[in-house]
C-alpha positions as CSV (number, residue, x, y, z in Angstrom):
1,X,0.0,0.0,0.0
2,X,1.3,3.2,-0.7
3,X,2.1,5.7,1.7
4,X,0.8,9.1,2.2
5,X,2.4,12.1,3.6
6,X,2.1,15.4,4.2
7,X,3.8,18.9,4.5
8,X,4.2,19.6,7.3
9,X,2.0,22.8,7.1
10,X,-0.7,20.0,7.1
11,X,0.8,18.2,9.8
12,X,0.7,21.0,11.9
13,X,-3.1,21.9,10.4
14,X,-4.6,18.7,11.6
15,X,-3.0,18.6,15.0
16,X,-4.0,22.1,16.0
17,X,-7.2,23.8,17.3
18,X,-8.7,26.0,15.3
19,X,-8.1,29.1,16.5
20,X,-11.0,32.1,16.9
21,X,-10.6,34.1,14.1
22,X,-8.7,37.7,14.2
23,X,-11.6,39.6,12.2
24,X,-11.6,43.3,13.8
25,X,-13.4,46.4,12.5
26,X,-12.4,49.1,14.7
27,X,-10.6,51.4,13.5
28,X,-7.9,52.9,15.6
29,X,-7.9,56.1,17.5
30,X,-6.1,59.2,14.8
31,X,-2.9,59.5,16.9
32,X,-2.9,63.6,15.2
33,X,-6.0,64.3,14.8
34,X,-5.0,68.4,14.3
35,X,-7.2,71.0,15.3
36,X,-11.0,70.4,15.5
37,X,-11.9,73.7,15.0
38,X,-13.1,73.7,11.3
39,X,-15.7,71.5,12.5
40,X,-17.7,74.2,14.3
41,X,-18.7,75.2,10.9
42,X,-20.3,72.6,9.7
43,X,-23.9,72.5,10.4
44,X,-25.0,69.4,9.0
45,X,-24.1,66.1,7.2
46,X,-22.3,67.0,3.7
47,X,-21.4,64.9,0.8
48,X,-19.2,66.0,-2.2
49,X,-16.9,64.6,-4.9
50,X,-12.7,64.6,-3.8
51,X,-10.5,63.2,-5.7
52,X,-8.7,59.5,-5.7
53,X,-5.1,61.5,-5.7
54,X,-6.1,62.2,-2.2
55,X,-6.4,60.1,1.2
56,X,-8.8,62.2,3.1
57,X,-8.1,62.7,6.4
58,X,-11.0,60.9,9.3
59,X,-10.6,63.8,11.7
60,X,-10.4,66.8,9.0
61,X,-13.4,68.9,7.3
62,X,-12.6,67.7,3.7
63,X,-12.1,70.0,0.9
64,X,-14.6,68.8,-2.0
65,X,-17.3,69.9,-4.5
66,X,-20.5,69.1,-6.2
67,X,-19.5,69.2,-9.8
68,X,-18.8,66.0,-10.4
69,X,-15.6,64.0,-11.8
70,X,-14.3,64.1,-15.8
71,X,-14.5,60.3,-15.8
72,X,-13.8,58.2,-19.2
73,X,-13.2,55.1,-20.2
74,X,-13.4,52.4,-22.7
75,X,-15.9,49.2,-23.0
76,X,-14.7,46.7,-20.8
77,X,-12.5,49.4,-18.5
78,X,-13.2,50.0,-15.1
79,X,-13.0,53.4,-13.7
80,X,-12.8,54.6,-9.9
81,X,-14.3,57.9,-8.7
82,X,-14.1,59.3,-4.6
83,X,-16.9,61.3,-2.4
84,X,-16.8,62.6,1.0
85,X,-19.1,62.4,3.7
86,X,-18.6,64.5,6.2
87,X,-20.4,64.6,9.6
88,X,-20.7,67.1,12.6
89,X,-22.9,64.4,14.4
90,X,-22.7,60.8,14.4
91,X,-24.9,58.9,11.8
92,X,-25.4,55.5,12.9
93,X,-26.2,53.5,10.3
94,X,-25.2,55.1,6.6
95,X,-25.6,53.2,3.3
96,X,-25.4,54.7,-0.2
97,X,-26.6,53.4,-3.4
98,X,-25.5,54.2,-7.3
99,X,-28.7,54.5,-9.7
100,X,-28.5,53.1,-13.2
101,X,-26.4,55.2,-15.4
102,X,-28.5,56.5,-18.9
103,X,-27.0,57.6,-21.9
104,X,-30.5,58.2,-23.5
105,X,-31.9,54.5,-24.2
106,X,-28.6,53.0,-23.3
107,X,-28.0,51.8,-19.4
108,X,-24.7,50.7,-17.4
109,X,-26.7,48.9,-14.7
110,X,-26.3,50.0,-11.0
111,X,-25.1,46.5,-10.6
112,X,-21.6,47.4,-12.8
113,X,-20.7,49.9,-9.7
114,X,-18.7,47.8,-6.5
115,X,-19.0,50.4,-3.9
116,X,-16.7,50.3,-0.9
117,X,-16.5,52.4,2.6
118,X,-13.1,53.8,2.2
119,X,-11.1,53.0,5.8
120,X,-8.2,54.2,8.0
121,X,-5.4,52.0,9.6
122,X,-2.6,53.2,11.0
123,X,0.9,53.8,8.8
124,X,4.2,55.1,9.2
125,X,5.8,57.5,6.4
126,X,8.7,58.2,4.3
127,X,12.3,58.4,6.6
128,X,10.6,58.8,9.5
129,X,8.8,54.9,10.6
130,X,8.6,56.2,14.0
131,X,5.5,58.3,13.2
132,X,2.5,57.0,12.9
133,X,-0.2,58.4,11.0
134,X,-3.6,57.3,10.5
135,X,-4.4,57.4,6.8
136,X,-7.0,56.1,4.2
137,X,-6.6,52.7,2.6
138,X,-8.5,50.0,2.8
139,X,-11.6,49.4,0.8
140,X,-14.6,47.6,2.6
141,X,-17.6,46.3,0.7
142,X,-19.7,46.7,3.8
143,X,-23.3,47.8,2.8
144,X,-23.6,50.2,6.3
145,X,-21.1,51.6,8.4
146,X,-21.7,53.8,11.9
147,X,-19.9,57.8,11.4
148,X,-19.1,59.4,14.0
149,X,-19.1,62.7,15.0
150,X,-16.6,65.5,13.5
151,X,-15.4,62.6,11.4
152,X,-15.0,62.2,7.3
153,X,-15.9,59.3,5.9
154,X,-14.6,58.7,2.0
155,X,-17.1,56.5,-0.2
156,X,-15.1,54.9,-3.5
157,X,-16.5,53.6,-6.5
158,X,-15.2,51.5,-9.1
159,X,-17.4,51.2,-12.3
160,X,-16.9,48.6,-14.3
161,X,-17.9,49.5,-17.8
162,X,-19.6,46.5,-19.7
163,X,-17.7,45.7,-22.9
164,X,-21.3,45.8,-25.0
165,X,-21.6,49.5,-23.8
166,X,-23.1,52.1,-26.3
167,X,-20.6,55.0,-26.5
168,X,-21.9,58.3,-25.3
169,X,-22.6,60.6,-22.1
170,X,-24.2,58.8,-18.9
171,X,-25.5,60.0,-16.0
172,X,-27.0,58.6,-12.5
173,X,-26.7,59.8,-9.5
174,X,-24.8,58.2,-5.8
175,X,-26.7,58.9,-2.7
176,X,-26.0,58.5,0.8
177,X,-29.0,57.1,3.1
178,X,-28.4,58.1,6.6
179,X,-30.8,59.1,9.8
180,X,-33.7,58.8,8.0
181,X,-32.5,61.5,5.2
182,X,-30.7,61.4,1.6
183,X,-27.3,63.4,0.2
184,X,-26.9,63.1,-3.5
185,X,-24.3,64.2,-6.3
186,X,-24.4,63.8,-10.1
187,X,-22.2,61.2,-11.8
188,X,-21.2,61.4,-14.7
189,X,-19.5,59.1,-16.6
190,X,-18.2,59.3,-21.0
191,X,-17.5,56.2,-22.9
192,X,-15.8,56.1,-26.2
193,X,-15.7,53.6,-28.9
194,X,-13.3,51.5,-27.9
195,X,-13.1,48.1,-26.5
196,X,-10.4,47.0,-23.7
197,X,-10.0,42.8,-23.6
198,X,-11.7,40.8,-20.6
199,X,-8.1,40.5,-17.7
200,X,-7.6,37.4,-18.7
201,X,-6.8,38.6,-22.0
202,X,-4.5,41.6,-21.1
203,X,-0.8,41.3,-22.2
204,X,0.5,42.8,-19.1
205,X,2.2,40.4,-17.1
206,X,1.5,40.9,-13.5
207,X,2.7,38.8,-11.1
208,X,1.8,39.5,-7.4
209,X,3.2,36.9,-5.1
210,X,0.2,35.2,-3.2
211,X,0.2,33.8,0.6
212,X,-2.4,31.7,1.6
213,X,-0.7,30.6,4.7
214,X,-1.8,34.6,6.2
215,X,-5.4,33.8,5.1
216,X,-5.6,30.4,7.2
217,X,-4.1,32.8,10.2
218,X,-5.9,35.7,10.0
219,X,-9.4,33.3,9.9
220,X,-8.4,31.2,12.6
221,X,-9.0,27.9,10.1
222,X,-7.1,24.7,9.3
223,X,-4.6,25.1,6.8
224,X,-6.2,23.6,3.1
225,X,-9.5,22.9,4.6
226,X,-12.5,23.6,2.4
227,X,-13.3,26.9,4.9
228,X,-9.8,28.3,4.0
229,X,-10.4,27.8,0.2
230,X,-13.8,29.0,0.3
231,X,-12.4,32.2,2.3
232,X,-9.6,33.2,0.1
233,X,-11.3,32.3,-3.4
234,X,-12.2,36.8,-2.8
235,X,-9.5,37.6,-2.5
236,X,-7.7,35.3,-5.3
237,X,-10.9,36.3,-8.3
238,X,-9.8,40.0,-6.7
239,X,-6.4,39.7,-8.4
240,X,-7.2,37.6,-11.5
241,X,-9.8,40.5,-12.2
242,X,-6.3,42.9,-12.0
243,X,-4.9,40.5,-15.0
244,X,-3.0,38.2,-12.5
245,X,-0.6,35.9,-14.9
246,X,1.2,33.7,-11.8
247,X,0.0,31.4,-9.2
248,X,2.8,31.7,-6.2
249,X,3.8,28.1,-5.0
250,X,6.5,27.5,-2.1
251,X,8.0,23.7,-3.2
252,X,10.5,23.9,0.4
253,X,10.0,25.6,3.8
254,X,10.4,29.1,3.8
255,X,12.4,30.1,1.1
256,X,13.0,33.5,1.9
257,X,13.8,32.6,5.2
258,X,10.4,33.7,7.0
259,X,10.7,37.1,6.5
260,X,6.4,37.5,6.4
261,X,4.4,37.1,9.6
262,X,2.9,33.8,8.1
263,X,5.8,32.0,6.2
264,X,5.5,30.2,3.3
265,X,5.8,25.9,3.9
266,X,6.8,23.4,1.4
267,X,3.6,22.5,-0.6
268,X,4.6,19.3,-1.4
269,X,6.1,16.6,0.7
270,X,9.7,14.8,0.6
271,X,10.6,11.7,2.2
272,X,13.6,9.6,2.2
273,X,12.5,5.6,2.1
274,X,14.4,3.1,4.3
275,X,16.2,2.1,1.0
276,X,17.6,5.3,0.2
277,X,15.3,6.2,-2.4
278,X,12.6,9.3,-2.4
279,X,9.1,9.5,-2.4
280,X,7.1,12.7,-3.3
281,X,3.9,14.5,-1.9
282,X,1.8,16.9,-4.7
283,X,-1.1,16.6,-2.6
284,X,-1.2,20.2,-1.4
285,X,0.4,21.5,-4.5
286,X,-2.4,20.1,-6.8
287,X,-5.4,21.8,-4.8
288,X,-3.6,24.7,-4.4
289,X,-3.2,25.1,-8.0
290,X,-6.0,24.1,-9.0
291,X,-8.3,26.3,-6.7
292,X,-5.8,29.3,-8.3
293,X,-6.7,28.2,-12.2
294,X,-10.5,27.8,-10.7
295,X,-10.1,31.5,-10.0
296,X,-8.8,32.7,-13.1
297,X,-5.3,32.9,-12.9
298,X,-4.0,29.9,-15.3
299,X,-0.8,31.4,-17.3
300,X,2.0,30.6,-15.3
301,X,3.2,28.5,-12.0
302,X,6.1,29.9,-10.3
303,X,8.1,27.2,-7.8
304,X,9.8,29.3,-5.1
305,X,12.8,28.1,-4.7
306,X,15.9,25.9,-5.2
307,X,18.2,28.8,-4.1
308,X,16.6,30.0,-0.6
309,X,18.1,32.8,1.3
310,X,19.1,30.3,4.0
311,X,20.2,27.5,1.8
312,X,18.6,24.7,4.1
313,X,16.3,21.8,3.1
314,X,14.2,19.8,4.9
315,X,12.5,16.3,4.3
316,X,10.9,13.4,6.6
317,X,13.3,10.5,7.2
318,X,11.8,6.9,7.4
319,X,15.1,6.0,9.0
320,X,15.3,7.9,12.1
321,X,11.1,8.7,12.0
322,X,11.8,12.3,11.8
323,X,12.3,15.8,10.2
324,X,15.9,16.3,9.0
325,X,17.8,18.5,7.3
326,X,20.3,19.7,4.5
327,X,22.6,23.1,5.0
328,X,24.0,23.2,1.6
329,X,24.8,25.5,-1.7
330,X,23.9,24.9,-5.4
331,X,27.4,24.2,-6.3
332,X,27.6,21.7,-3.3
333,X,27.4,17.7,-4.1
334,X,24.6,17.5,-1.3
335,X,22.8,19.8,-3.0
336,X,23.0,17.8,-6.4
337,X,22.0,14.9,-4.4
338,X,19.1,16.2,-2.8
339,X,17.3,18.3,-5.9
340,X,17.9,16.5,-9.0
341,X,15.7,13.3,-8.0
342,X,13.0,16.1,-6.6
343,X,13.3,17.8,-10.3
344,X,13.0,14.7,-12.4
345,X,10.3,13.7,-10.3
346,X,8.7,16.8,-10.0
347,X,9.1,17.2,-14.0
348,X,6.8,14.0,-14.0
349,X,4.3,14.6,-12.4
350,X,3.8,18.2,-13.9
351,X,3.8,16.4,-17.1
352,X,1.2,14.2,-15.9
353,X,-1.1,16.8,-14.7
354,X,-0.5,19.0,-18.3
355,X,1.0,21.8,-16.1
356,X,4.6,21.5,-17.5
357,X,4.8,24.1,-20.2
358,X,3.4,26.8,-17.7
359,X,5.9,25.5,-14.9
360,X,8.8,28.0,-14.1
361,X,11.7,27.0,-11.0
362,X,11.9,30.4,-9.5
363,X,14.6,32.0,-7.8
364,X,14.3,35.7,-5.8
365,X,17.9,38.1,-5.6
366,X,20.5,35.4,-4.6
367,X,23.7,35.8,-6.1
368,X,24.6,35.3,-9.9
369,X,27.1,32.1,-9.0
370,X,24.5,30.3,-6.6
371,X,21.7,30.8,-9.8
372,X,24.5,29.8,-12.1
373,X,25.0,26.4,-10.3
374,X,21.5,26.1,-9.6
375,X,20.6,26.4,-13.5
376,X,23.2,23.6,-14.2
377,X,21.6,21.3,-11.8
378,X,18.5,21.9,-13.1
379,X,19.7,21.2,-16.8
380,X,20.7,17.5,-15.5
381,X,17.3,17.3,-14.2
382,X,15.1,18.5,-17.3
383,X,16.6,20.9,-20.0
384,X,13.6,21.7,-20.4
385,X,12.3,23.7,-17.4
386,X,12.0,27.1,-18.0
387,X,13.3,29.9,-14.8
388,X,12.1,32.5,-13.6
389,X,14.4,35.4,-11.2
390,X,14.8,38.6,-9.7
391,X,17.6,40.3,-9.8
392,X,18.9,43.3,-8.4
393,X,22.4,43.4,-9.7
394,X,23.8,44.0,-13.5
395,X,22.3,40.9,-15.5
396,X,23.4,41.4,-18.6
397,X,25.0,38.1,-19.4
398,X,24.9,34.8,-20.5
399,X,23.3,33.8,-17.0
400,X,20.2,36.6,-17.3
401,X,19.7,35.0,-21.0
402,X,19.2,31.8,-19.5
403,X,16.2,33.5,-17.2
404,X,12.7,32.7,-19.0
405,X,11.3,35.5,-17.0
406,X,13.2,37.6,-15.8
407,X,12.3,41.0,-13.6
408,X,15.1,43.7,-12.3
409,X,14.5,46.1,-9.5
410,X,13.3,49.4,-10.6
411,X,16.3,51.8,-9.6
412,X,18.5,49.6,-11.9
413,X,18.6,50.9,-15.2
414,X,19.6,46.9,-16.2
415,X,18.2,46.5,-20.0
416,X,18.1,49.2,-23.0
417,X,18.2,48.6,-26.8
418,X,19.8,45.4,-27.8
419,X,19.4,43.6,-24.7
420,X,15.9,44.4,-24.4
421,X,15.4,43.7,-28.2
422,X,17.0,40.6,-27.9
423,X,14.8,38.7,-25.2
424,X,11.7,40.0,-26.8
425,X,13.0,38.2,-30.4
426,X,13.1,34.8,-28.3
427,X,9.9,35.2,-26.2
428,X,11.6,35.8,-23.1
429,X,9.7,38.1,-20.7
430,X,10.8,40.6,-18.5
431,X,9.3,42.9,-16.0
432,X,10.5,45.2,-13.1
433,X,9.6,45.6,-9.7
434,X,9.3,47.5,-6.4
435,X,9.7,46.2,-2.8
436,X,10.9,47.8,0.4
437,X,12.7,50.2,-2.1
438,X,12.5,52.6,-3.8
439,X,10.7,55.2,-1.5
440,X,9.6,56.4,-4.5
441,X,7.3,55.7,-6.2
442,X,6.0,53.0,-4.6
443,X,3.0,51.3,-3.1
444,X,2.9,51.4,0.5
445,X,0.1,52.5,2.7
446,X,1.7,56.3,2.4
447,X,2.3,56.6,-1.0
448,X,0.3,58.6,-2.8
449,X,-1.9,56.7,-4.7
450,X,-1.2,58.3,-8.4
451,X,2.4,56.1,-7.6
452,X,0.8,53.0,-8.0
453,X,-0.9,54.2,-11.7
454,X,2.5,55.6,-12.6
455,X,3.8,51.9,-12.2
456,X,2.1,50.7,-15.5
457,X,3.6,53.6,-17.4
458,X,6.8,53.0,-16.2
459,X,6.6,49.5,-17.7
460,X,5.3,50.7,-21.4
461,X,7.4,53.6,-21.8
462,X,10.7,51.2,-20.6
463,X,9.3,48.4,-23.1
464,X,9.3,46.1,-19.8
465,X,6.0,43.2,-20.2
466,X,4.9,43.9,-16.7
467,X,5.5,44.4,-13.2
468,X,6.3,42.1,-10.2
469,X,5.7,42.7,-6.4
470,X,6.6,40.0,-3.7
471,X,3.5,40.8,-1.5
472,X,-0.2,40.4,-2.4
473,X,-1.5,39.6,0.9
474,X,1.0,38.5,3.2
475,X,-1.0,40.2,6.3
476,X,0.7,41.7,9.4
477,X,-0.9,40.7,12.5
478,X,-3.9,43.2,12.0
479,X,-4.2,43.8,8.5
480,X,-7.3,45.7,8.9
481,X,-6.1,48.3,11.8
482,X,-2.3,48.8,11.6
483,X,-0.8,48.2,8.0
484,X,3.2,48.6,9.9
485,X,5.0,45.2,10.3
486,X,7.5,46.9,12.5
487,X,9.2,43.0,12.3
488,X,11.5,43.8,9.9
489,X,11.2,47.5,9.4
490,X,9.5,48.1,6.1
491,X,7.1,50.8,5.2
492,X,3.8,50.2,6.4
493,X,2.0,48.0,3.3
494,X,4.8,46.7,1.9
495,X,3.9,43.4,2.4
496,X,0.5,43.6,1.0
497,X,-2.0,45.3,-1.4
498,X,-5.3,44.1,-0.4
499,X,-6.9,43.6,2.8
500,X,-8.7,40.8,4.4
501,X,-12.7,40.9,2.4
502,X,-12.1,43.9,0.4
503,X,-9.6,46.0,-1.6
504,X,-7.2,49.3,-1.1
505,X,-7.0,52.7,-3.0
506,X,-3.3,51.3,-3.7
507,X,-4.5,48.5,-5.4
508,X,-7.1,49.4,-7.5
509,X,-4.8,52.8,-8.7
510,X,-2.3,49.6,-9.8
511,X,-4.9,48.3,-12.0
512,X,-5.5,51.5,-13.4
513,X,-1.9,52.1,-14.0
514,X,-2.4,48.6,-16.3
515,X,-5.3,49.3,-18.0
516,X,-3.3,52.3,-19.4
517,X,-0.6,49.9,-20.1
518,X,-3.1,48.0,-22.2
519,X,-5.0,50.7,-23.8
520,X,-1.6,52.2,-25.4
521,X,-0.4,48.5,-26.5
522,X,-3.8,48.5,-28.6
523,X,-3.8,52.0,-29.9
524,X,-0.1,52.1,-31.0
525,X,-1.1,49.9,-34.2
526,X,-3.5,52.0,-35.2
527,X,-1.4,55.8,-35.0
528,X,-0.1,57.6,-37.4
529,X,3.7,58.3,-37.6
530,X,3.1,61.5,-36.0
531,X,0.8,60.3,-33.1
532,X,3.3,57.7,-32.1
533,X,6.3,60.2,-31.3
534,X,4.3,62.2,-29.5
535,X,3.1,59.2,-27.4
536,X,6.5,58.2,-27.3
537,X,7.5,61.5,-26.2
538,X,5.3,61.7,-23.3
539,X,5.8,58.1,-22.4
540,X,9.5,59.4,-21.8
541,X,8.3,61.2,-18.8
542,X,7.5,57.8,-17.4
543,X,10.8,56.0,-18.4
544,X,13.3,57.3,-16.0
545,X,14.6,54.4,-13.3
546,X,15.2,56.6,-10.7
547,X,12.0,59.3,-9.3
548,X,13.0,62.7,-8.3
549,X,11.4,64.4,-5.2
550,X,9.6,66.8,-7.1
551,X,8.1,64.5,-9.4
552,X,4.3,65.0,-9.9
553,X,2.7,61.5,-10.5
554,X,-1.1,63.3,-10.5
555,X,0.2,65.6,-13.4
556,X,1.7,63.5,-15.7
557,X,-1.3,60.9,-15.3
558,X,-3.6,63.5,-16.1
559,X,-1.3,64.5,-19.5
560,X,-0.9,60.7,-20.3
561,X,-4.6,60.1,-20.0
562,X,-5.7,63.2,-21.5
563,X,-3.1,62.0,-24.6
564,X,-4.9,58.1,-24.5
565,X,-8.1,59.6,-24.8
566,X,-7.9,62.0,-27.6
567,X,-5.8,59.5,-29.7
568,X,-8.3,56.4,-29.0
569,X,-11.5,58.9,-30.3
């Protein structure tokens, strides 16, 4: 009979209790809240249009209007728009709806609007972690939330335009229901004759690394259970509506050395027989990637990794009945010992399952000899496994040609011309990406959110296929009050861009930032000589690798859009 084992993430899931869950929707006291003064002039509940550049502050009287926002978009593009309530008495239960937009005959349904309750956690900022802030973030898809007194209250909405649209002019209305009494505002919304793909069709690669160890945490339920699929597949359709390319796997224990609150484990199983010989688990690997493909993310599997930061391996031993492990280096015999019969079995069974060809052995910043060694071990293996690697040192060489996919840090100014022209010509991708630097621009809790739309540019005007981040939800403790993770001294949100059940003002700028990606790799076809050097030319603006302090992100958005616009009419 053959003999099953496990991870031992499962191990450990089976034997413990589940835990209560963390869920907590208080939001923090404002450690400066400022003067209160301005207050004392507001007589009554107001609502008016801001602007998505701007986190509104909970204890300030907001600055905002009643004409309503220049919003445009093509069929099939969604587009966000921001209003303020604010409050001099607390409302206790306030909902707001979005009516049907018209355009004469033609409707967008109300149903086409996802309306969130914009909400504050606390954040450090920019050279100075040591002072916290209470800013707006997160995005909760709760129908009614309590406002208290003196308090602002932001209200986002992100309309998804159907891709049958009619072109033209629409308008509806969003009001707020509150104490018995309605506020309303116009919206207003243009659609032009153009069509932007379904996600799943968009050429932008993005690849935001997934942990569904923090969701299993943060719940308080057993590890792979049927609750913990159930309760991330939100969170997982979330990103594959952004145009998500990679499902995340971790094939060892902690490859990069635990450095989230919940660390990745080894998704599939090794054990070492009493003969010698191995024996491989895919159990957990399958469902995992089959729940990601059942949420729409089906392009590529990334294998973290067969270089981790803290070059140890672990695996069950029938011998001694227990966990042992391996310290060694990819140009180490133990290390050829250990990973070539995991490859070529591994190789098998990803064959078997029709997963091969989307299969990529991933490795994250380790050093060009330990990738070079790793690559050749990998080549006994199966030649044909394709890689996948960060890098974030010069990697223009034979080793970076070797790299399927390959994505270097934004501040270095790694591939131009040739070398650029030259993976593209053999279908190799490459992306950039953003971490704990730079400062700017960036996507953590207090970056202004234009930064995370100026991320796409960056990536057309550099010629780049995308853009990787290494954090899509790898929670802190208390995702939804205090976005720090003081642990290891990042910016509060660098370690995730989505909250437990909803969104964040971060992330759905990101997917803005694509859809402009995609919107330009469609028109440029279509221009004329002239139009495409002056889309060049303002695409430059976007290029450079390193952002200056008095770069304004809101402006040139506004130019580049403005430029999109008028050439797709």
């Amino acid at each position: 009979m053959k003999r099953i084992f496990f991870p031992l993430s499962l191990l450990f899931a089976f034997v413990a209790l589940c835990a209560n869950a963390q869920v907590n929707d208080t939001e923090p006291a404002d450690p400066k809240p400022g003067s209160q003064d301005a207050w004392q002039q507001v007589a009554h509940p107001t609502l008016g249009w801001g602007s998505t550049d701007v986190r509104y502050s909970r204890s300030q009287v907001p600055a905002t209007t009643q004409k309503p926002p220049l919003l445009r978009a093509w069929r099939g593009e969604r587009v966000s728009a921001q209003a303020v309530l604010a409050t001099p008495k607390e409302l206790g239960e306030v909902s707001f709806t979005v009516s049907d937009l018209k355009s004469g005959r033609n409707v967008i349904p109300a149903s086409a609007v996802k309306k969130y309750f914009v909400r504050y956690v606390l954040a450090d900022i920019i050279n100075n972690r040591k002072d916290s802030l209470l800013l707006a973030d997160r995005l909760d898809p709760t129908e009614t939330l309590k406002v208290e007194a003196n308090t602002a209250r932001p209200l986002w909405l992100d309309i998804h335009v159907p891709a049958d649209a009619k072109p033209g002019t629409y308008q509806g209305k969003v009001t707020i229901h509150c104490d018995g009494g309605t506020l309303a505002l116009p919206l207003q919304l243009q659609v032009a004759d153009r069509t932007l793909p379904a996600p799943d069709q968009w050429a932008f690669h993005l690849d935001l690394w997934q942990n569904p160890y923090s969701v299993a945490r943060y719940y308080g339920v057993p590890l792979w259970s049927q609750q913990h699929f159930d309760l991330m597949r939100p969170t997982m359709e979330l990103l594959a509506a952004a145009g998500q390319k990679v499902i995340t796997c971790s094939v060892i224990n902690r490859p990069w050395n635990g450095q989230t609150f919940d660390p990745f484990e080894s998704m599939i199983g090794k054990q070492k027989q009493l003969d010698g010989t191995w024996q491989y688990d895919y159990t957990v690997f399958d469902k995992w990637v089959e729940f990601m493909m059942s949420c729409g993310i089906t392009e590529q599997i990334d294998c973290y990794t067969l270089v981790p930061w803290h070059y140890r391996f672990d695996y069950y031993d029938c011998a001694t009945n227990n966990v042992q492990f391996i310290a060694c280096k990819p140009d180490e015999q133990a290390y050829h010992d250990f990973i070539v019969p995991f490859l070529k079995d591994f190789s098998r069974h990803l064959r078997q399952k029709g997963w091969f060809s989307r299969t990529y052995i991933a490795m994250d910043e380790r050093p060009a000899n330990q990738m070079e060694a790793a690559w050749r071990t990998i080549q006994e293996a199966d030649p044909e496994f394709k890689i996948e690697g960060a890098a974030n040192y010069s990697v223009e060489s034979e080793s970076a040609d070797r790299i399927d996919d390959l994505s270097v840090g934004f501040n270095y100014n790694l591939f131009k011309g040739e070398a650029l022209s030259r993976r593209t010509a053999k279908g190799q991708k490459i992306t950039f990406y953003t971490c704990c630097v730079p400062n700017r621009p960036n996507t953590f809790t207090c970056s202004p959110p234009a930064e995370s739309a100026y991320l796409g540019l960056h990536a057309s005007a550099c010629g780049y296929d995308g853009y990787l981040r290494w954090a899509y939800n790898s929670w802190p403790e208390q995702p939804n009050q205090d976005s720090r993770y003081n642990q290891q001294g990042w910016y509060a949100g660098d370690c995730y861009l989505v909250y437990p059940g909803g969104s964040s003002i971060r992330f759905e700028r990101l997917v803005e930032g694509i859809q402009a990606y995609e919107k330009i790799r469609l028109l440029r076809p279509t221009l004329s000589a002239k139009d495409a050097s002056l889309l060049d030319e303002m695409l430059q603006h976007f290029a450079p690798n390193t952002y200056e302090e008095d770069t304004d992100p809101v402006a040139l958005l506004r130019r580049m859009n403005d430029m999109i616009w008028t050439l797709g009419k």
